[in-house]
N, C-alpha and C positions, 0 to 999 in steps of 0.2 A: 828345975828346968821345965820338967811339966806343970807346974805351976804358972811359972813363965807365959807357959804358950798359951794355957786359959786361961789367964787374964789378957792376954794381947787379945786371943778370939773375941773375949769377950768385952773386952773395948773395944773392937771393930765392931758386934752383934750391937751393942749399944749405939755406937756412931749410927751407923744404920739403920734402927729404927728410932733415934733421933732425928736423921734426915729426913725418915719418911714422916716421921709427923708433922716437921717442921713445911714437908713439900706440901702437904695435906692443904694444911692451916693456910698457905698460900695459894692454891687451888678453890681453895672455898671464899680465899677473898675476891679471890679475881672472877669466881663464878658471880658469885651476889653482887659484882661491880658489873658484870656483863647483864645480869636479868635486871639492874636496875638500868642499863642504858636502852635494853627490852624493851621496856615498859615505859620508859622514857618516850622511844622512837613510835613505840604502839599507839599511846595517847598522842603523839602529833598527828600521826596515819588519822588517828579516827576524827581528830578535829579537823582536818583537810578535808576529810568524804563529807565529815557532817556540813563544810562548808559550799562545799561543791556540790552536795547534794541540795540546800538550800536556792543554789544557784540557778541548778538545774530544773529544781519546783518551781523558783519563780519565774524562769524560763516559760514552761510550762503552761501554766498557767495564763502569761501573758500572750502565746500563743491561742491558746484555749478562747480569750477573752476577744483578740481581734477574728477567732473562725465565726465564733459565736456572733460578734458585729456582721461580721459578712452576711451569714447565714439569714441573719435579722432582716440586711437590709436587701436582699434578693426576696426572703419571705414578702416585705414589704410592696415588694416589685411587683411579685404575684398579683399579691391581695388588688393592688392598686387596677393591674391591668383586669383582674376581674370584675370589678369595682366599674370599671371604662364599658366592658362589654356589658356588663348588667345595666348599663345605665341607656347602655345603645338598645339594648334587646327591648328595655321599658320605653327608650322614643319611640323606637319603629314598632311597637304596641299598640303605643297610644295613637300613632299614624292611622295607624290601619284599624283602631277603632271609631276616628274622628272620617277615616274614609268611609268605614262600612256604616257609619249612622249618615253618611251624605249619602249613602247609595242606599241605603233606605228610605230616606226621606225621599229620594229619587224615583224609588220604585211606587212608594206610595201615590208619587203624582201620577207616574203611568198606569199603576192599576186606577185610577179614578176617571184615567184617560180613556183606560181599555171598558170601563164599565160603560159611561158614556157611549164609546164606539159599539159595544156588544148589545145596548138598547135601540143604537141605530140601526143595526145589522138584524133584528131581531123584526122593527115594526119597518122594514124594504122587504125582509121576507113575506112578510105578514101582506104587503100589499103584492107581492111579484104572484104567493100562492092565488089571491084572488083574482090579479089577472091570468094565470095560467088555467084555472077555473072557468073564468069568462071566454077564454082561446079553446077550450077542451067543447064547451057547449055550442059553440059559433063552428070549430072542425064537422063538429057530431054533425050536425043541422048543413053544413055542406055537404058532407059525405050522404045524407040521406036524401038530399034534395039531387048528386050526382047519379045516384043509386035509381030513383027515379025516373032522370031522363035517361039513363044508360041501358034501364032495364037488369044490371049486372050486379050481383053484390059485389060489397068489398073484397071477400074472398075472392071469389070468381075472377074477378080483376085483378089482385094480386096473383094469382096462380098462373094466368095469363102473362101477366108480365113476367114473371119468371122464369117460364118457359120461354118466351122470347130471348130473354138477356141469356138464357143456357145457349141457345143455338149461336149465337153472335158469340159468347165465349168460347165454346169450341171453334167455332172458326178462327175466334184470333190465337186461340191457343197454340191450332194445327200448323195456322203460318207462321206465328213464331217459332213454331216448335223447328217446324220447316229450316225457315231462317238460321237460326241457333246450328242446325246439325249441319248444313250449307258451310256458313262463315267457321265450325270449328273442324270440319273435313279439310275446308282452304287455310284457316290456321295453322292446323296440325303437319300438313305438306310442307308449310312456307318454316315452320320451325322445324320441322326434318331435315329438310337442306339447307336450311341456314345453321345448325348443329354439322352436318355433314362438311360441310364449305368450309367451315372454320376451322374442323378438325384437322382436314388436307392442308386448309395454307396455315397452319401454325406448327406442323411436322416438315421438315427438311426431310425429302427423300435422297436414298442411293441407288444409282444403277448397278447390280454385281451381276457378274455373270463368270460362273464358273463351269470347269469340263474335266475330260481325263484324261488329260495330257499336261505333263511337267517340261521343259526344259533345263535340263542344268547345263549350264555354258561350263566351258574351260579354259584353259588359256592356251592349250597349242595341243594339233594331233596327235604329238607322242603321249598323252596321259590315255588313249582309248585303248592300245595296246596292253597299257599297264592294267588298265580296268577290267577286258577279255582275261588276260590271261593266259598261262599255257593250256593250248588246247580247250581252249574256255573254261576254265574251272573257275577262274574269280567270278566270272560273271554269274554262272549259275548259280555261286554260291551265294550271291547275293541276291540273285531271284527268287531260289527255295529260303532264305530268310526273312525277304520282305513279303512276298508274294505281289511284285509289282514286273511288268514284262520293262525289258531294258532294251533299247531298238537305238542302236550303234553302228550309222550309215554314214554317206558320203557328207553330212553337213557338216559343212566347216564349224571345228572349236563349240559344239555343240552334242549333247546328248540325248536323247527322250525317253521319260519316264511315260507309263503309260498304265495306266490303272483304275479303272469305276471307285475302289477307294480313297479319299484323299487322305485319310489318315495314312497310309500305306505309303501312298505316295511321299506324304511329305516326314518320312521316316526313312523313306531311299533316298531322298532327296538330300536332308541334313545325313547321310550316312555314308552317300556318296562324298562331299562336301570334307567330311572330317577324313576318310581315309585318302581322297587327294591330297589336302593337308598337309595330313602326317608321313605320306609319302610310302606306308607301309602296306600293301595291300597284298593279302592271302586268306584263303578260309576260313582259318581259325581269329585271324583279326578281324576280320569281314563279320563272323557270327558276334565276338565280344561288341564289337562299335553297333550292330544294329539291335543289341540287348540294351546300352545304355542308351541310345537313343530313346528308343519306345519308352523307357523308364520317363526321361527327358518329355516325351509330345505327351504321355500320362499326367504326368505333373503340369505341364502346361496350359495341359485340358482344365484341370483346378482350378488356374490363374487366370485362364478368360472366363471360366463361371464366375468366380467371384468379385473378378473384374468389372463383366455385366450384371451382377445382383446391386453390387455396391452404385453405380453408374445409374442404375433407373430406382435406385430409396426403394431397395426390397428385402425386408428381414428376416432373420429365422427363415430361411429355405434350407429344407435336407440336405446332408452334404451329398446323396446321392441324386437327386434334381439337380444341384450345382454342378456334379460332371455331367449330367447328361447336356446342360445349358451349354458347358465347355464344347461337349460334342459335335455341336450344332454348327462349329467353325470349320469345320472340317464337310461340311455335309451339305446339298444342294437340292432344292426343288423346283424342278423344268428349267432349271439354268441359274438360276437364284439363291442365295448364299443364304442357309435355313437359318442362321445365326441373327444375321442383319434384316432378313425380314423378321424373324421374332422379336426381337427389340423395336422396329418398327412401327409392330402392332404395339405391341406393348405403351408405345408411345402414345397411338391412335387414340387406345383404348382407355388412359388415361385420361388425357383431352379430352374426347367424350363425354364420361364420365363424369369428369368436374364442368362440361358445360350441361348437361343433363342433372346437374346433385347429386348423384352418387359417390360410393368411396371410391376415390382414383387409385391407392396402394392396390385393393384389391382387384380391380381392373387391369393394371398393369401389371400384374400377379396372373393372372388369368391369362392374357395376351402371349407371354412372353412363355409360360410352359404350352399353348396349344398346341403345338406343332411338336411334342417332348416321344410321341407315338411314332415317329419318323425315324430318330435316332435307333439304328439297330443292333440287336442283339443276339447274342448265341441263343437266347433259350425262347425267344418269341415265336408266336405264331405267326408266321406271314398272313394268313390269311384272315387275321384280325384288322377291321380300318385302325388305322392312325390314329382318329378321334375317341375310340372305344380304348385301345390300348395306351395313349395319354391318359385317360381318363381314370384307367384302371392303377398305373406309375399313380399317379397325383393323391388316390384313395388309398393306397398303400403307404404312403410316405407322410402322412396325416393332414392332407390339404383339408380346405374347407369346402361344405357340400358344394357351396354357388360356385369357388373355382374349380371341382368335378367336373359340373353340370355344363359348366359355358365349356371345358375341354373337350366335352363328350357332344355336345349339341352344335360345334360349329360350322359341322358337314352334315345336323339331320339324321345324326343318327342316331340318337334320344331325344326323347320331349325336352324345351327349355322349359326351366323353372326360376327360373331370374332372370332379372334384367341384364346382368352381366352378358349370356348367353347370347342375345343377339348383338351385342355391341361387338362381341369378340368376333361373333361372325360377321359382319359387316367393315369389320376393319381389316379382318385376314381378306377380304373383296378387294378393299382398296388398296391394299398393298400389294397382293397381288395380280390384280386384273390393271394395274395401269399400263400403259404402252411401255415396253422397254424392261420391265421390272422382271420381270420373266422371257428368256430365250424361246423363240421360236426358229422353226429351221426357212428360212430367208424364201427360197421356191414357194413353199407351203402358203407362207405370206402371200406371196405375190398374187397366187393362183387363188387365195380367199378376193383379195380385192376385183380379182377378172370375175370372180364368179358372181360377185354381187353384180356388180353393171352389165355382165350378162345377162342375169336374174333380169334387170331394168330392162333393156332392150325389146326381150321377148315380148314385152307387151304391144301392143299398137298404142300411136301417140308420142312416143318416148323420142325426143330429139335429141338429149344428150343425157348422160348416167357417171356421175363424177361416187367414189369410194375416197372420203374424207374420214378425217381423226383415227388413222390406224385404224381402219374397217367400221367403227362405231356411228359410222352417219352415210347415210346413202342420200346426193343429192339428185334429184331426178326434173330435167326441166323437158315439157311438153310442149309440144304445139297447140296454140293456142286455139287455130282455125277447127281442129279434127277435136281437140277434150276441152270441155265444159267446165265451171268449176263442179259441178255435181259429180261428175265422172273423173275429177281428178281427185276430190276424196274415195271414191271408190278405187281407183287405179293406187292411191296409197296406201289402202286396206289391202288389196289383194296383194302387191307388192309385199309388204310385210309377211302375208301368211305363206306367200309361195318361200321367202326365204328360212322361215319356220319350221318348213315342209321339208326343203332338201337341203340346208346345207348345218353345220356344224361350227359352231362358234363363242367364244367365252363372250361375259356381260352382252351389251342390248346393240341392236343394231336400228337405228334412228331413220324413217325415210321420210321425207322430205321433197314433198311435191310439189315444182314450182310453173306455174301459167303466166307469160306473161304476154300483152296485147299492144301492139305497136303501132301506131297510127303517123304516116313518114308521106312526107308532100314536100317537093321542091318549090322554091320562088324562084322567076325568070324573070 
């Protein structure tokens, strides 16, 4: 039985490694059948590339060979086009060497020309010296034979004449000289006022005139009661806030502010305005509304300085010169709104300026702060002029010396040192000395014009005495029979000096003395 069993194992163990060698043996064929289809598949691979690569060479190549034509035939191009300008360069060569042997041979002819002319030129000298020789001997021989009958050398006679012709040129000198400062005195005037004339009629003026009195209207008498107050408390309280007097009488739907300030003024003004309004009106509102107001006419102030810098082409001004400029809205001198004559001038002064050559910006720079010494201050001197305390704002605020100097010089009272300086003064003249431009009080008025033709009368002669142009011309007509014309220039001398003497009056007063002689016969 055990026997049995190891023989069956061991004809299984034999099947077994039967089978495997038998799998082996078929393994190894099927491998060497696969490396030969390898090497089969390899050798096509390679005879593929080698034929494709062949492909690819002579691709290559044939590419290579048409760059290479290209290349050729651009080279050729070159060569050719250089070829063209060399051939140009050697015509226009040989131009200009076939020109410059014609302008040679050209030249040769003129030098033979010039040599010829320079031996004619040479023997007309040669004869001109011997006559000037012949002239020199025949002078000599007159002069000694004048010498002579004259008794006088040459000298002597020359020195005589000379002295003569000095006296005769200092006298023509003196008259022309004369002449000359004559016609440019009459010049100088006739372009003075013809600068002046021009400057006036090409400035638009305004009449203002301002005071210290406001009006606020309303719309019916019961709002004055609201305004009073109990027992007056609103009003006061709006008095000690603004510091403006409030005078609340019989006028109908009307109220009067009343204040030398107009700033003040017109801070009651729009103050009152908001708490009729708003309809609430007590102390403690009354203080708040007149706190934002003044914020409000502060700001404001701002918006007309910059208003007027922008308006007259003026740059770079301090912002503190801009409120002062603002200021000037609110502010009056002799009745006239310091604002609108300052841009006036300003105007003037530009005009001027460019008709004179100078710089106009800084002209109108100068115009427009002269008057900046006006606007006042908590911490100023009163007793400083206007002129000196502009002058001094303008130097602190980094003006330039010439705009100082014309601020400070246009009342005299520093030396001018530029031209600006009288231009500003003479236009702050014209703007302010016209008729109307400045308030006068109406009586005053009247009683200057009586006084002038009074002034006329006193004299003997005087038949009538007319005060024309707003006091500025006094016309005076005489009797003819009793003043002479000698004695009516005299009678207009004196006239002028007596009004010189007593009475008081802005710019010139003009007198004008007229004679006239009437010679009157009837026909019957």
């Amino acid at each position: 039985m055990d026997n049995l069993i190891i023989f069956i194992i061991g004809g299984v163990v034999l099947g077994l490694i039967i089978g495997f060698i038998i799998a082996k043996s078929i393994e190894k064929s099927n491998a060497s059948k696969l490396i030969k289809d390898a090497k089969r598949s390899a050798a096509s691979i390679l005879k593929e590339a080698n034929n494709e690569g062949e492909a690819i060479k002579k691709d290559k190549i044939l590419q290579a060979k048409e760059k290479f034509i290209e290349l050729k035939a651009e080279h050729e191009k070159v060569i050719l086009a250089r070829d063209k300008k060399m051939a140009e360069a050697e015509k226009r060569t040989r131009d200009k060497e076939s020109q410059i042997s014609s302008e040679l041979s050209k030249n040769k002819k003129l030098n033979g020309e010039l040599e010829s002319k320079i031996k004619d030129y040479n023997h007309m000298h040669e004869l001109l010296e011997k006559r000037q020789q012949e002239l020199d001997k025949l002078h000599k021989s007159q002069v000694e034979q004048l010498e002579v009958i004259s008794s006088l050398s040459a000298e002597d006679a020359k020195a005589q004449l000379v002295e003569s012709l000095k006296g005769e040129a200092k006298n023509d000198a003196m008259a022309y000289i004369q002449n000359a400062l004559e016609e440019a005195k009459l010049t100088a005037e006739q372009d003075a006022k013809k600068v002046i004339i021009n400057t006036i009629q090409r400035i638009g003026t305004e009449e203002a005139v301002d005071n210290c009195v406001s009006v606020f209207n309303i719309e019916s008498d019961d709002v004055k009661g609201r305004i009073i107050g109990r027992e007056g408390r609103n009003i006061r309280a709006l008095e000690a806030s603004t510091g403006v007097e409030i005078i609340v009488d019989d006028t109908p739907e009307a109220i009067i502010l009343s204040c030398f300030d107009s700033v003040r003024r017109e801070v009651a003004r729009l103050s009152l305005h908001k708490l009729v309004t708003d309809g609430r009106i007590h102390p403690a509102r009354i203080e708040e509304i007149v706190k934002k107001t003044t914020k409000q006419i502060d700001q404001e102030i701002i918006e007309v300085g910059k208003r007027t810098v922008i308006d007259l082409g003026i740059h770079n001004l301090n912002p503190e010169l801009i409120k002062m400029v603002g200021r000037m809205k609110y502010r009056s001198s002799y009745g006239q709104n310091l604002l609108q004559h300052s841009r006036e001038v300003a105007k003037l002064c530009g005009v001027m300026a460019a008709e004179l050559g100078l710089n106009p910006k800084l002209a109108k720079r100068a115009g427009l702060l002269h008057d900046i010494g006006k606007v006042p201050d908590a911490e100023i001197d009163m007793e400083t002029p206007h002129a000196i305390l502009g002058m001094q704002w303008a130097e602190k605020y980094g003006e330039k010396s010439e705009v100082c100097n014309a601020i400070g010089a246009h009342h005299d009272e520093v030396e001018m040192k530029s031209l600006l300086a009288p231009i500003v003064q003479v236009c702050d003249a014209i703007s302010g000395a016209r008729p109307g431009a400045r308030r006068q009080v109406l009586d005053s008025y009247i009683q200057r014009l009586k006084d002038l033709e009074d002034i006329a009368f006193g004299f003997q002669g005087v038949k009538k005495a007319y005060a024309i142009q707003a006091g500025r011309e006094l016309r005076v007509i005489v009797e003819s029979e009793k003043v002479d014309d000698q004695r009516a220039a005299e009678l207009s001398f004196n006239i002028s000096q007596k009004i010189q003497t007593d009475m008081t009056y802005p710019g010139q007063v003009k007198i004008t003395v007229i004679r006239e002689t009437r010679a009157v016969n009837i026909a019957k």
